[in-house]
Z-matrix of the N, CA and C atoms (Angstrom, degrees):
N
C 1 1.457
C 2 1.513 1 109.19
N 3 1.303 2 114.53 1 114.19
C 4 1.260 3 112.25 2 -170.71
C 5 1.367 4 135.95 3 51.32
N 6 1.878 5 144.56 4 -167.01
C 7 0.776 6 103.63 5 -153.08
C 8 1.832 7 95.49 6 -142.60
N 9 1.419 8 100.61 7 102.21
C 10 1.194 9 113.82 8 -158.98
C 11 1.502 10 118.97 9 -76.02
N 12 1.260 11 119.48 10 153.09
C 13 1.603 12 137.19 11 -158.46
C 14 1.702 13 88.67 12 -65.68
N 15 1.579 14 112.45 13 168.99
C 16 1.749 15 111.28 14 127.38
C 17 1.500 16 123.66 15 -58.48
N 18 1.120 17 117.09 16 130.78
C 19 1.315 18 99.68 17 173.57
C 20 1.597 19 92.48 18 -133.73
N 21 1.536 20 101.34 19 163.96
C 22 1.734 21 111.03 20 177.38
C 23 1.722 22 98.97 21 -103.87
N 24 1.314 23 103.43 22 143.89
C 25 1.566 24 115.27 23 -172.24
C 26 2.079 25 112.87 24 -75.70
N 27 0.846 26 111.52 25 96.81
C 28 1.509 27 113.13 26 152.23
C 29 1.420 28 132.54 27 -119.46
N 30 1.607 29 99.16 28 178.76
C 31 1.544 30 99.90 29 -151.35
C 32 2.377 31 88.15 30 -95.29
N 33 1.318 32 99.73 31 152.01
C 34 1.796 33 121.14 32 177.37
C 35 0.978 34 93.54 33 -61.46
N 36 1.182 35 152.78 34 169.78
C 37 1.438 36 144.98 35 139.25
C 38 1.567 37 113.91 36 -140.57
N 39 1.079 38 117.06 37 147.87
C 40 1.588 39 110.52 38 -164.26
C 41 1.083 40 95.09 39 -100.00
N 42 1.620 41 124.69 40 135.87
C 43 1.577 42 119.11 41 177.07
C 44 1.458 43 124.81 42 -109.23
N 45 1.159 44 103.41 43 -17.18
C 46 1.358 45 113.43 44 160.13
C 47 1.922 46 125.78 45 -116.67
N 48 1.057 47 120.09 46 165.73
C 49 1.595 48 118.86 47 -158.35
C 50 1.733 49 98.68 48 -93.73
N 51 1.259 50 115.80 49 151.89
C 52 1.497 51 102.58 50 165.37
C 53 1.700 52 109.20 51 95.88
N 54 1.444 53 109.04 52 -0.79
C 55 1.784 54 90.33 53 174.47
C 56 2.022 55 96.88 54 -124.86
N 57 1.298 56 94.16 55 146.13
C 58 1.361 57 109.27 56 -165.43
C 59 1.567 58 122.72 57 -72.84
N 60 1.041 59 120.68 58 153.54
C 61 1.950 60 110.61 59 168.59
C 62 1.596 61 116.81 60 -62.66
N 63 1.477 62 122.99 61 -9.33
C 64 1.584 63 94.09 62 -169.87
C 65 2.008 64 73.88 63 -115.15
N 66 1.215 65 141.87 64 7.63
C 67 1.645 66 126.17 65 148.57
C 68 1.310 67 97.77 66 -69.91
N 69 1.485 68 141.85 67 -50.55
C 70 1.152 69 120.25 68 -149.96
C 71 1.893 70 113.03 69 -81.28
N 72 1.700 71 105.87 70 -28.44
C 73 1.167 72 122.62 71 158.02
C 74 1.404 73 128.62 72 -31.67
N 75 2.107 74 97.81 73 -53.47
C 76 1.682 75 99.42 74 175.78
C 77 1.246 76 117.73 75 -78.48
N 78 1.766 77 122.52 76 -11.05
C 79 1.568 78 105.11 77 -171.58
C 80 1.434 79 79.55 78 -80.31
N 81 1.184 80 144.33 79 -41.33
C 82 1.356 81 120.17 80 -142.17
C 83 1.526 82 96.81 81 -98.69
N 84 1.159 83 142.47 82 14.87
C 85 1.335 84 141.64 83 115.98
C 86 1.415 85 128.36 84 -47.08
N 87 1.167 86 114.67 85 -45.01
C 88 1.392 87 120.33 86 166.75
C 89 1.582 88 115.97 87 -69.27
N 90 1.244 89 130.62 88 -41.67
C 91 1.442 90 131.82 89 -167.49
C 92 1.933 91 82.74 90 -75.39
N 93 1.311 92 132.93 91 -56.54
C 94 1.212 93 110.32 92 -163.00
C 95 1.488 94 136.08 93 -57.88
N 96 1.845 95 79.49 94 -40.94
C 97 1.997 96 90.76 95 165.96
C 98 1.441 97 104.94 96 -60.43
N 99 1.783 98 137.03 97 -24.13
C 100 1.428 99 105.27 98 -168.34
C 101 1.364 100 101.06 99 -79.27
N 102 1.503 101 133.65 100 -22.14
C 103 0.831 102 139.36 101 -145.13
C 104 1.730 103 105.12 102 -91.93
N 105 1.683 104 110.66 103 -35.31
C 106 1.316 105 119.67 104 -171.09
C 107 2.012 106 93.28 105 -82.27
N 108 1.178 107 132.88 106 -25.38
C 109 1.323 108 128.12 107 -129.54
C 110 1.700 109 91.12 108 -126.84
N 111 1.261 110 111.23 109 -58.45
C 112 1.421 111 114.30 110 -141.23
C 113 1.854 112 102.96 111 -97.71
N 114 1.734 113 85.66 112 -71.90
C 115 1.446 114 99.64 113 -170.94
C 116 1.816 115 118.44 114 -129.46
N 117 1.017 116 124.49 115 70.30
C 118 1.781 117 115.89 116 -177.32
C 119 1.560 118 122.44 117 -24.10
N 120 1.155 119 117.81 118 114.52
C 121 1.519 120 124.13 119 -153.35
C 122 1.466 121 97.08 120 -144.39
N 123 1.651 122 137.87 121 -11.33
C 124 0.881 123 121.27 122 -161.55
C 125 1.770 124 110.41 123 -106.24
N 126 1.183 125 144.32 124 127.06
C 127 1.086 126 158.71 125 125.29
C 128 1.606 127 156.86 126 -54.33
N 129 1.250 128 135.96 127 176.93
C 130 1.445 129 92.59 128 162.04
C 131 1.632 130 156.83 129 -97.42
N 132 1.753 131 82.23 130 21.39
C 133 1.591 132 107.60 131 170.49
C 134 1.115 133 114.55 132 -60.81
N 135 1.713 134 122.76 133 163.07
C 136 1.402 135 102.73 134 160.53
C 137 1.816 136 110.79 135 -94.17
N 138 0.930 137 92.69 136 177.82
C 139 1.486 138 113.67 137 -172.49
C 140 1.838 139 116.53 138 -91.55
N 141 1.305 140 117.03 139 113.63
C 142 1.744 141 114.87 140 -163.55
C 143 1.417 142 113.95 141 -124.12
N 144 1.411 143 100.75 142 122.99
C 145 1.664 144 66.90 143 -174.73
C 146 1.997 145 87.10 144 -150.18
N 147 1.441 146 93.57 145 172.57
C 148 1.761 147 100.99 146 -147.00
C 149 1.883 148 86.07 147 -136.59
N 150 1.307 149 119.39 148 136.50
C 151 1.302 150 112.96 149 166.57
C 152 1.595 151 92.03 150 -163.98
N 153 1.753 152 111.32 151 -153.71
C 154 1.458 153 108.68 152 165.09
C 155 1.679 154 110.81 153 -149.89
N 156 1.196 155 99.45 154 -156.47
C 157 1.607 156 113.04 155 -150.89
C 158 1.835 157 97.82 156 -120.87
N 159 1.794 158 111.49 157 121.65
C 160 1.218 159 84.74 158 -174.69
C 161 1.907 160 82.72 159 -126.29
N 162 0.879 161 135.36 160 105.57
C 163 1.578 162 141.84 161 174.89
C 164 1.440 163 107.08 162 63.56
N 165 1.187 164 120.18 163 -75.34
C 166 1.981 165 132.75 164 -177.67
C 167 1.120 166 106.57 165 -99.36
N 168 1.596 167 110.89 166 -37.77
C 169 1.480 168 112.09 167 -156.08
C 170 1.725 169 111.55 168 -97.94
N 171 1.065 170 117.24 169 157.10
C 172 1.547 171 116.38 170 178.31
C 173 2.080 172 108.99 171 -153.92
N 174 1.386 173 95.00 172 114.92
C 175 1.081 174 91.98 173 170.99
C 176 1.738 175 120.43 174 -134.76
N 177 1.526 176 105.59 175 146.94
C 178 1.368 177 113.17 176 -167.23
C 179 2.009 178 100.74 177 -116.05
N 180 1.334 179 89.04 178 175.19
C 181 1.537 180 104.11 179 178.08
C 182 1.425 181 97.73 180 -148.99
N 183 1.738 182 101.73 181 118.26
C 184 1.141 183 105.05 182 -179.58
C 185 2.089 184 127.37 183 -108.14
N 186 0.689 185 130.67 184 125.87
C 187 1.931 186 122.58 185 168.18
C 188 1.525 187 97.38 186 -98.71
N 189 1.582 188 108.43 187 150.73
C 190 1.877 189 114.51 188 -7.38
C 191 1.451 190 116.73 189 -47.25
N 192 0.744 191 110.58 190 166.70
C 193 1.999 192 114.38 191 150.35
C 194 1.174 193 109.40 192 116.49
N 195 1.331 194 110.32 193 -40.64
C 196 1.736 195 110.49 194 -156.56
C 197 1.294 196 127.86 195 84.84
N 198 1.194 197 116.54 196 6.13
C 199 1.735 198 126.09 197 -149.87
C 200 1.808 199 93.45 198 -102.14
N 201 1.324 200 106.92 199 133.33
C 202 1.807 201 134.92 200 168.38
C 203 1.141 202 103.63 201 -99.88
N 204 1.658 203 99.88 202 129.52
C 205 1.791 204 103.59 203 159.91
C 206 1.761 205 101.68 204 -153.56
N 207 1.124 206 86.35 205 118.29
C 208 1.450 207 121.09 206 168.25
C 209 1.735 208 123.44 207 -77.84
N 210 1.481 209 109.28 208 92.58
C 211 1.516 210 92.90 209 166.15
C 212 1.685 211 102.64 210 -120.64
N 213 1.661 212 94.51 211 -175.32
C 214 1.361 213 95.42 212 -164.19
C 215 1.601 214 95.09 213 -121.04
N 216 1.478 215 114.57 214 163.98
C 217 1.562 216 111.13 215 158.36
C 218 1.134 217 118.38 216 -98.58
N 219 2.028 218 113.57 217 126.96
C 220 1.537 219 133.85 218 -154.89
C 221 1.529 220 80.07 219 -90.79
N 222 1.715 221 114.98 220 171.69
C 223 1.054 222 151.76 221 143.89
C 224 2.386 223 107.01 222 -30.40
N 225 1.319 224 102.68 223 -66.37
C 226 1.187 225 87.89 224 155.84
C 227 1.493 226 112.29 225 -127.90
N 228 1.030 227 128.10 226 129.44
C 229 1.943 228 125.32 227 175.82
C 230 1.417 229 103.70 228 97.87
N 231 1.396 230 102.12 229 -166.01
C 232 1.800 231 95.84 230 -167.87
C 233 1.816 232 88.71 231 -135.07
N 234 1.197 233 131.13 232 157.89
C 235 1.112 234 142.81 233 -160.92
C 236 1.757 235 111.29 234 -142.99
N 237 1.142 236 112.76 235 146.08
C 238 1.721 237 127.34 236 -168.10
C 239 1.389 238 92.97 237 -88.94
N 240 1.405 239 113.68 238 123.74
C 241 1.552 240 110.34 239 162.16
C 242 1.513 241 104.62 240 -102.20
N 243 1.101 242 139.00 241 -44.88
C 244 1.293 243 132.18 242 175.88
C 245 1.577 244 114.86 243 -147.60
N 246 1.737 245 127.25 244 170.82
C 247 0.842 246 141.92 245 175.35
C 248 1.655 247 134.50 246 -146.29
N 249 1.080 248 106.20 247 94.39
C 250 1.750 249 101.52 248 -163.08
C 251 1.398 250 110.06 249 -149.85
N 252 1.527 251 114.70 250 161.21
C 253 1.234 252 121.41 251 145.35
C 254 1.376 253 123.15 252 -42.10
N 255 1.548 254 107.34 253 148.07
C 256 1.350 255 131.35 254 -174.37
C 257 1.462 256 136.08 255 -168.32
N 258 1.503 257 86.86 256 70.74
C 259 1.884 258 104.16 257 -152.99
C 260 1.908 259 96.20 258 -45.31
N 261 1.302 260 108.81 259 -42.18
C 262 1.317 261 95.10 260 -165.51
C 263 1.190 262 129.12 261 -114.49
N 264 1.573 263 105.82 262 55.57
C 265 1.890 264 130.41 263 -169.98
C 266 1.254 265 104.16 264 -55.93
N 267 1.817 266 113.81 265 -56.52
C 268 1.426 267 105.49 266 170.30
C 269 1.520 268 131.61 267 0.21
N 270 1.564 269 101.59 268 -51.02
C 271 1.452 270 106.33 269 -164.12
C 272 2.115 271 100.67 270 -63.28
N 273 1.546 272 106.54 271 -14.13
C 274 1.253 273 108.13 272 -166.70
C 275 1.592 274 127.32 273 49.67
N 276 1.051 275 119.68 274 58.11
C 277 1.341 276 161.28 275 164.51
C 278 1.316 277 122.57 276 -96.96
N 279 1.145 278 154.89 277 105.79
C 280 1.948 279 147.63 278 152.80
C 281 1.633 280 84.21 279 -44.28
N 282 1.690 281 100.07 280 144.23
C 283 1.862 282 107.98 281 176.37
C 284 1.814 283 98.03 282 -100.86
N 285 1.721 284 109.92 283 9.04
C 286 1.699 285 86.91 284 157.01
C 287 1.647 286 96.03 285 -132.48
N 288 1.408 287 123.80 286 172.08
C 289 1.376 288 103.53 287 151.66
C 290 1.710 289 108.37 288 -131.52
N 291 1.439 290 103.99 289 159.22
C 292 1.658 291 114.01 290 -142.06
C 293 1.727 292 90.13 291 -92.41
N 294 1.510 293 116.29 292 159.52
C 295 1.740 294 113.44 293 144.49
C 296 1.763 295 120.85 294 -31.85
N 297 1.067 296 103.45 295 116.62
C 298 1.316 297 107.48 296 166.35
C 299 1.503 298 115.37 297 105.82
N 300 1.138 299 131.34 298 -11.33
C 301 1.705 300 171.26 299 -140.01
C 302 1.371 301 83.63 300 -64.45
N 303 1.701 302 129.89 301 116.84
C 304 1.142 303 128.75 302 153.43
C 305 0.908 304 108.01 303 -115.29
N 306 1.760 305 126.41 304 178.02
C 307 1.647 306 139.66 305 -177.41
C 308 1.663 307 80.09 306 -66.87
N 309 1.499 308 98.98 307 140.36
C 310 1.461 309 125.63 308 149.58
C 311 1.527 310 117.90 309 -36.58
N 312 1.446 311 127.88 310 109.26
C 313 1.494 312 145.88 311 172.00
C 314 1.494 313 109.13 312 -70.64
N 315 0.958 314 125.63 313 -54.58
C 316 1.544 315 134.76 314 -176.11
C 317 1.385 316 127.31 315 -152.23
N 318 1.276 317 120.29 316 139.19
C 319 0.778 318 97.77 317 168.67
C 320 1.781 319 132.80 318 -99.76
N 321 1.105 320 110.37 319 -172.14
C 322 1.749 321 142.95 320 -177.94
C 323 1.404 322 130.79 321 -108.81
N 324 1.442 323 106.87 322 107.73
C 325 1.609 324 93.77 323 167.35
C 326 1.911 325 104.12 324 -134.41
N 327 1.365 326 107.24 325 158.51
C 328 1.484 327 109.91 326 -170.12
C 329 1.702 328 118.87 327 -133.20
N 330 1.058 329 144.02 328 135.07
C 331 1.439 330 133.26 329 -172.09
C 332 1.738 331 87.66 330 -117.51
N 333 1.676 332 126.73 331 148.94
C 334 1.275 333 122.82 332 148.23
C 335 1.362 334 99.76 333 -136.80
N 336 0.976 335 122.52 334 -171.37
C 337 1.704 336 132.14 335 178.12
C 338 1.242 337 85.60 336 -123.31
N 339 1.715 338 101.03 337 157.13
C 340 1.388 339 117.42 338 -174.27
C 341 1.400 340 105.55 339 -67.90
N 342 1.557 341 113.10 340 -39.20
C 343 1.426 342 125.93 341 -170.47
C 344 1.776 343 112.97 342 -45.25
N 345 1.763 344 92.28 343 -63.63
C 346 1.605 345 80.89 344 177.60
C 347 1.276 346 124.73 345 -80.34
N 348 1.426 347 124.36 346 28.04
C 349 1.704 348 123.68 347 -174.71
C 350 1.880 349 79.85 348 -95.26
N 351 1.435 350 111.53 349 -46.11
C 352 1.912 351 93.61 350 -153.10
C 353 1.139 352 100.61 351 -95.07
N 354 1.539 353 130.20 352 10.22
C 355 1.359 354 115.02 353 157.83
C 356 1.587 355 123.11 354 -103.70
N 357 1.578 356 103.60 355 20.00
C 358 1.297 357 93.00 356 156.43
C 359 1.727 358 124.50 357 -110.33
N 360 1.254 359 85.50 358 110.63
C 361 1.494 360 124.58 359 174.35
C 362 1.597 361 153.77 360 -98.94
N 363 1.297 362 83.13 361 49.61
C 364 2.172 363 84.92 362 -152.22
C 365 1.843 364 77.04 363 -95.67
N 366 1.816 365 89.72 364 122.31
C 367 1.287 366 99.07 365 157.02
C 368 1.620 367 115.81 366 -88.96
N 369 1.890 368 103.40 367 123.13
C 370 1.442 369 95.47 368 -175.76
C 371 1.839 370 95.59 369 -102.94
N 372 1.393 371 118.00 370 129.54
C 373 0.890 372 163.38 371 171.25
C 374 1.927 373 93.92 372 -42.01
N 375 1.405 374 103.07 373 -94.63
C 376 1.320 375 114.02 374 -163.79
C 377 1.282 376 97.61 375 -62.22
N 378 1.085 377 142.94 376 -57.37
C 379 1.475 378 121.58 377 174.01
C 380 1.488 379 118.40 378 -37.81
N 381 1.229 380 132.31 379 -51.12
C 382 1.284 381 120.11 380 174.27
C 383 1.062 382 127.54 381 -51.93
N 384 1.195 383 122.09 382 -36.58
C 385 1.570 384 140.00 383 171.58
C 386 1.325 385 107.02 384 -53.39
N 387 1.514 386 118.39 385 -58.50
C 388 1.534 387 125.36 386 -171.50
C 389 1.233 388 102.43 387 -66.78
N 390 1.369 389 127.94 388 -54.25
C 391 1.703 390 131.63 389 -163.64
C 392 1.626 391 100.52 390 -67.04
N 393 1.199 392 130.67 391 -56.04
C 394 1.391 393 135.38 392 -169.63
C 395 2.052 394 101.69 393 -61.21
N 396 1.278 395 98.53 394 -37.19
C 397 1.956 396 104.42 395 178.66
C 398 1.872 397 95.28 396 -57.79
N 399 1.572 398 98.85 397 -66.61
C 400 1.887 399 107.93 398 -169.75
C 401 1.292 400 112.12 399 -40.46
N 402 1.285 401 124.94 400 -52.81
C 403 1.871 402 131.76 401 -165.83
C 404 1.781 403 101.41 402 -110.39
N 405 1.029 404 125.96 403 19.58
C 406 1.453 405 128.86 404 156.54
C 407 1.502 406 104.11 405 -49.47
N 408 1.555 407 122.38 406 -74.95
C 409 1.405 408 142.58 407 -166.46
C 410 1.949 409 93.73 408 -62.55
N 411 1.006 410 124.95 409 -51.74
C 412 1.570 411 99.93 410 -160.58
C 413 1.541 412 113.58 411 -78.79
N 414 1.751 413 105.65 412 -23.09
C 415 1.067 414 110.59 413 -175.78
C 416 1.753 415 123.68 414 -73.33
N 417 1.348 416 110.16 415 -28.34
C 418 1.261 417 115.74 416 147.09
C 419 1.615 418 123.67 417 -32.94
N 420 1.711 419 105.81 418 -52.60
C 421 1.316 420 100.30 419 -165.37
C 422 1.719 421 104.18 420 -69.40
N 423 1.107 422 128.19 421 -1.23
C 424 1.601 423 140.87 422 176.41
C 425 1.492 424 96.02 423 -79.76
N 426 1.210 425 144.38 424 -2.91
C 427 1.018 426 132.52 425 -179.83
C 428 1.669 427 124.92 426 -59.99
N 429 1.191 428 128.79 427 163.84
C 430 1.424 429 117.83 428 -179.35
C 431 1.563 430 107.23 429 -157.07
N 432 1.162 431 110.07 430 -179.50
C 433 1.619 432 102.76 431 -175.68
C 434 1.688 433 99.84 432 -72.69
N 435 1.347 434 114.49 433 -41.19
C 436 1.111 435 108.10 434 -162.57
C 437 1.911 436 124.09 435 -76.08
N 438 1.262 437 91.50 436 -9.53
C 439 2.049 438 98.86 437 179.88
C 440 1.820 439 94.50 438 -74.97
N 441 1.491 440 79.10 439 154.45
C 442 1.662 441 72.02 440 170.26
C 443 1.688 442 90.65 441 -163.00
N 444 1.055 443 116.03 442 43.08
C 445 1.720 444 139.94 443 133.20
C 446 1.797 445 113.37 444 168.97
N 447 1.308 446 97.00 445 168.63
C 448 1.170 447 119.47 446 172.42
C 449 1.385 448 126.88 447 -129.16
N 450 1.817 449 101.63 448 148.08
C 451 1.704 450 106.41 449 -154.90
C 452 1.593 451 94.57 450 -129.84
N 453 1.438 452 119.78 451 122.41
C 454 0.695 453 149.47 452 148.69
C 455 1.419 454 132.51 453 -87.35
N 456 1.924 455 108.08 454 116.81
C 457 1.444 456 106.74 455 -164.20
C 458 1.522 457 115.28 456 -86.45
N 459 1.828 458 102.85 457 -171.41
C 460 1.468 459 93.92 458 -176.12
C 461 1.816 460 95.71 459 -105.17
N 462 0.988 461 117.16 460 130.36
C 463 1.647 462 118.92 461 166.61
C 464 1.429 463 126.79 462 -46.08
N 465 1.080 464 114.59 463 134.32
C 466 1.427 465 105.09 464 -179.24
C 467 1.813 466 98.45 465 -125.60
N 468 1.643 467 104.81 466 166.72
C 469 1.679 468 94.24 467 -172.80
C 470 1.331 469 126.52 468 -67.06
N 471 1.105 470 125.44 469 142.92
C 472 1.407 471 137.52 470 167.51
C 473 1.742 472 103.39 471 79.89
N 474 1.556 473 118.75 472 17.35
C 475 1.553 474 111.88 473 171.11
C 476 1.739 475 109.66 474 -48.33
N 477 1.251 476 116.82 475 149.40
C 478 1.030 477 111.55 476 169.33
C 479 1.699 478 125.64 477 -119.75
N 480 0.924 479 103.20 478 25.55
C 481 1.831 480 136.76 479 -175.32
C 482 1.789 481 100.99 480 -164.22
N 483 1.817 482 84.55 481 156.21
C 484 1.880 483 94.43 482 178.49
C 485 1.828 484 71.66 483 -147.00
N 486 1.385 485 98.22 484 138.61
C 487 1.401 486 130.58 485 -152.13
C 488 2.020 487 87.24 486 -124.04
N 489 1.329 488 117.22 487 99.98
C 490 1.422 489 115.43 488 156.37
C 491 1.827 490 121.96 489 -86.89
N 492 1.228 491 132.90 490 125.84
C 493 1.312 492 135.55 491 -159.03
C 494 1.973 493 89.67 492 -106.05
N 495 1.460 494 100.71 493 145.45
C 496 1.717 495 109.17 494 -177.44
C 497 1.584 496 73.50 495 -134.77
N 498 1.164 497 80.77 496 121.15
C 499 2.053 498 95.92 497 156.45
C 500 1.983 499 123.67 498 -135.88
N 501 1.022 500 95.81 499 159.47
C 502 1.404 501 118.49 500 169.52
C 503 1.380 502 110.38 501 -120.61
N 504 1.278 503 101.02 502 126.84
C 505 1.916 504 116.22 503 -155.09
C 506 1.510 505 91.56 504 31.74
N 507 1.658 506 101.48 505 -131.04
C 508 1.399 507 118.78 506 -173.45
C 509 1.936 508 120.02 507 -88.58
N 510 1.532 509 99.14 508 13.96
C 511 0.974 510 107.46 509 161.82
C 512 1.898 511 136.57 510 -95.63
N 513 1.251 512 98.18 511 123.46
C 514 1.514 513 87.09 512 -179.49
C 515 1.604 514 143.99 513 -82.89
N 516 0.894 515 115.60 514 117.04
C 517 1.528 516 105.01 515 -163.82
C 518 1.229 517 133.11 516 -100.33
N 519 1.298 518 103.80 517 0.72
C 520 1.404 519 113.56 518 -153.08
C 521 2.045 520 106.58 519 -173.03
N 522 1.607 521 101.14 520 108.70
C 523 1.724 522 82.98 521 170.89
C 524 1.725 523 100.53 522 -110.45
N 525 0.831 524 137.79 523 163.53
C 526 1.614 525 162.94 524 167.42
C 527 1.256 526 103.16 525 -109.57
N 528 1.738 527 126.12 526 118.11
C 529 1.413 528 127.78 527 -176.06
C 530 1.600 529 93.08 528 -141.09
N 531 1.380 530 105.70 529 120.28
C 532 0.958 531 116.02 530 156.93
C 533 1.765 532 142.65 531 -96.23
N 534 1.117 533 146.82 532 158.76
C 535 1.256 534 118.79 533 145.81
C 536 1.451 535 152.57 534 -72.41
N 537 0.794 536 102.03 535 -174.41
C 538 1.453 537 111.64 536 -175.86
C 539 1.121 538 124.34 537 -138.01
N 540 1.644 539 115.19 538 100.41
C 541 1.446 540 102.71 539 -166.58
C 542 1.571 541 99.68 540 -152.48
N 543 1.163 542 126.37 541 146.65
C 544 1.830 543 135.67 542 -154.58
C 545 1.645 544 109.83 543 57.18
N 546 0.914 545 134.86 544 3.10
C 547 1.284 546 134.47 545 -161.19
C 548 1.723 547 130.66 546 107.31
N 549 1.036 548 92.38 547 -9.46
C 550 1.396 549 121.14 548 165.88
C 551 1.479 550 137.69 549 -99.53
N 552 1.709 551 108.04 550 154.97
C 553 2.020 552 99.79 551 167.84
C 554 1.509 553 88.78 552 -85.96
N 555 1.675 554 97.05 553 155.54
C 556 2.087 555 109.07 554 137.44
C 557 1.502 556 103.77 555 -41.28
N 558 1.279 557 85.50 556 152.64
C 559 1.635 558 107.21 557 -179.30
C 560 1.948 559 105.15 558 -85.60
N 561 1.258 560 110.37 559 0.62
C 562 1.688 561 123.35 560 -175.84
C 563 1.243 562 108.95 561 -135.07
N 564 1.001 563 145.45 562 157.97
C 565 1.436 564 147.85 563 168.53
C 566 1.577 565 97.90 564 -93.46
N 567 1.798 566 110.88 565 130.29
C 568 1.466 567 143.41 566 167.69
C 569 1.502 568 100.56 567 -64.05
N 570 1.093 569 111.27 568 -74.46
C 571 1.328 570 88.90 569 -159.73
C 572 2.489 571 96.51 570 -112.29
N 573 1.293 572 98.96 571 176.53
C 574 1.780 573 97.34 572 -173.90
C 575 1.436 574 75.18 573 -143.37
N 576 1.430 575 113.33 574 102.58
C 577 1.554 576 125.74 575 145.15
C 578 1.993 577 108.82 576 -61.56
N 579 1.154 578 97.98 577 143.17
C 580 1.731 579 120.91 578 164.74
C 581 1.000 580 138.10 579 173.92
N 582 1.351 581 167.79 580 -124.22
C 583 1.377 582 128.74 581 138.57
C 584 1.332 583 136.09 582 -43.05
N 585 1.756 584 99.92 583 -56.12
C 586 1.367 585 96.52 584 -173.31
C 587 1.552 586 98.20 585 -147.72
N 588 1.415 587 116.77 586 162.93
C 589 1.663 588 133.31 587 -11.74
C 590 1.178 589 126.26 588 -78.67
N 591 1.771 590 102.68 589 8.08
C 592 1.756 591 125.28 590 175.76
C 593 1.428 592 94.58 591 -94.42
N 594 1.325 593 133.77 592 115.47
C 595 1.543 594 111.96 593 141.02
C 596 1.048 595 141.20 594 -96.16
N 597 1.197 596 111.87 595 131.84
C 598 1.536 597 112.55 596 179.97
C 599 1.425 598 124.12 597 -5.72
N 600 1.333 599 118.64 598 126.35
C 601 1.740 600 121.50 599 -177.69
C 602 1.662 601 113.34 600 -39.63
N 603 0.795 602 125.18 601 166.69
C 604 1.978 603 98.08 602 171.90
C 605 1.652 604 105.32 603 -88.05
N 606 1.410 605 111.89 604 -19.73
C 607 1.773 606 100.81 605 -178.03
C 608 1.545 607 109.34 606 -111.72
N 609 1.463 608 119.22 607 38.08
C 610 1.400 609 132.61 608 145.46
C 611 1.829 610 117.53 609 -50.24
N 612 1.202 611 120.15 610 -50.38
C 613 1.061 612 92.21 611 176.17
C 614 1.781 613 119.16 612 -103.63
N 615 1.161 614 105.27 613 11.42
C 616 1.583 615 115.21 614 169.80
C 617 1.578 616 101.35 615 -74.60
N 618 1.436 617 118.75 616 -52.25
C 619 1.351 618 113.59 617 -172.03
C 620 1.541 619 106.15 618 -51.65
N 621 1.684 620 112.74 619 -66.21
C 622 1.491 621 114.80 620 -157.20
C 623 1.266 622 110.09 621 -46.55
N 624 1.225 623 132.67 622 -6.20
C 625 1.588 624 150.60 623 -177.17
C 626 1.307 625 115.89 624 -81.99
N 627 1.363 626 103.34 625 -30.06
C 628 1.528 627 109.35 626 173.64
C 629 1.780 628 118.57 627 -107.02
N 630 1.510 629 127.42 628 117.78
C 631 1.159 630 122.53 629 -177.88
C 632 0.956 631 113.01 630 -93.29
N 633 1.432 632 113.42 631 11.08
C 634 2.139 633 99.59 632 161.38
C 635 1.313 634 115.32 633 -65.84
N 636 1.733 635 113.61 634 -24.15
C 637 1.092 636 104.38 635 -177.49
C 638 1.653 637 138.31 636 -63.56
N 639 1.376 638 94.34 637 -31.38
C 640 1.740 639 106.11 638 -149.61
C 641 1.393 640 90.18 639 -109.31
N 642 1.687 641 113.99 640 142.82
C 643 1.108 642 144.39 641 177.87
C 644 2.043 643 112.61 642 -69.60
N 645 1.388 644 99.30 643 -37.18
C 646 1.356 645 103.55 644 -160.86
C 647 1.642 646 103.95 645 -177.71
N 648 1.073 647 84.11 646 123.97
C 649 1.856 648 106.28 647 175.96
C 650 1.570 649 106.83 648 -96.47
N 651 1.349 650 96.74 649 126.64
C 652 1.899 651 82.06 650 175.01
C 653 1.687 652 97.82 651 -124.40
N 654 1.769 653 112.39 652 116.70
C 655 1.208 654 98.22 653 169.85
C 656 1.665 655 123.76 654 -63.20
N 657 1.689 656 115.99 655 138.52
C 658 1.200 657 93.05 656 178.19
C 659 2.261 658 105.90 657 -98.10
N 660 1.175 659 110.90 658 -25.56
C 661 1.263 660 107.37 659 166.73
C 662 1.791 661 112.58 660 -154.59
């Protein structure tokens, strides 16, 4: 999945007591998709990041990068509520706040190595299948004179966005990102990257270059 640094191998280490293996699983699901999708941030430092705990919800801010990700604790497992840049985390703030949003209980801090953020990789299968079936129909309606196919990726576990690519030849013009949330995308795309006032991810056109990624190309003419 994408096209990963050298990195030198170290061990995760939990730095504080009290946070679980499938939370620490989703940030580092989340740091990889930002890293495979959005913005390349990873090196061979490890990755640290310090936030807190507000009832369900828990969100951190991690360097390098600058990048926030907020998940919450589900009924069973823990779930990605968001993933983004956040030049100015410092302030230690989440930049949304969720239903139910109390003052921060405790806090959180997390160490991973870069190593084990980009080797987690479980391509899930049936999700791709399902997500690419759900946003087939709307993503069409994104069509324009100028696409002349569409790329649909393959899912990997715990993504917390599915990223549709609109191109002209081998140029990209356009991504469609949806979420991902119960196991599912929105039935609409959140946000429509393209020039403007979305711009293009910066490794939009590095990805479309690579066909390990994408599940299915659909020419449109």
């Amino acid at each position: 999945m994408g096209i990963a640094p050298s990195l030198g191998l170290s061990s995760c280490r939990r730095v504080f007591a009290g946070e679980t293996d499938d939370e620490r699983e989703a940030i580092i699901s989340g740091l990889r998709w930002f890293n495979d999708w959005q913005t390349p941030f990873l090196g061979s430092d490890d990755v640290k990041c310090t936030g807190a705990r507000s009832g369900a919800y828990q969100y951190v801010f991690c360097k390098p990068g600058a990048v926030e990700v907020d998940i919450w604790r589900k009924t069973v497992g823990v779930g990605i509520n968001r993933v983004f840049a956040h030049p100015g985390f410092d302030d230690g703030r989440p930049s949304m706040i969720f239903p139910g949003w109390k003052a921060p209980t405790s806090k959180v801090q997390w160490s991973f190595s870069a190593a084990e953020i980009v080797r987690n990789r479980d391509k899930d299968e049936k999700a791709t299948e399902r997500f690419f079936k759900r946003t087939f129909a709307s993503v069409r309606e994104y069509g324009h004179a100028d696409v002349t196919s569409i790329a649909y990726p393959w899912v990997l576990r715990g993504d917390p966005e599915y990223h549709v690519y609109l191109t002209h030849g081998k140029r990209v013009i356009g991504v469609l990102a949806f979420y991902v949330e119960n196991g599912t995308t929105t039935e609409y795309p959140n946000f429509v990257f393209t020039e403007a006032p979305h711009p293009l991810p910066r490794v939009a056109q590095r990805n479309i270059a690579d066909p390990r990624l994408w599940f299915r190309v659909v020419k449109v003419r």
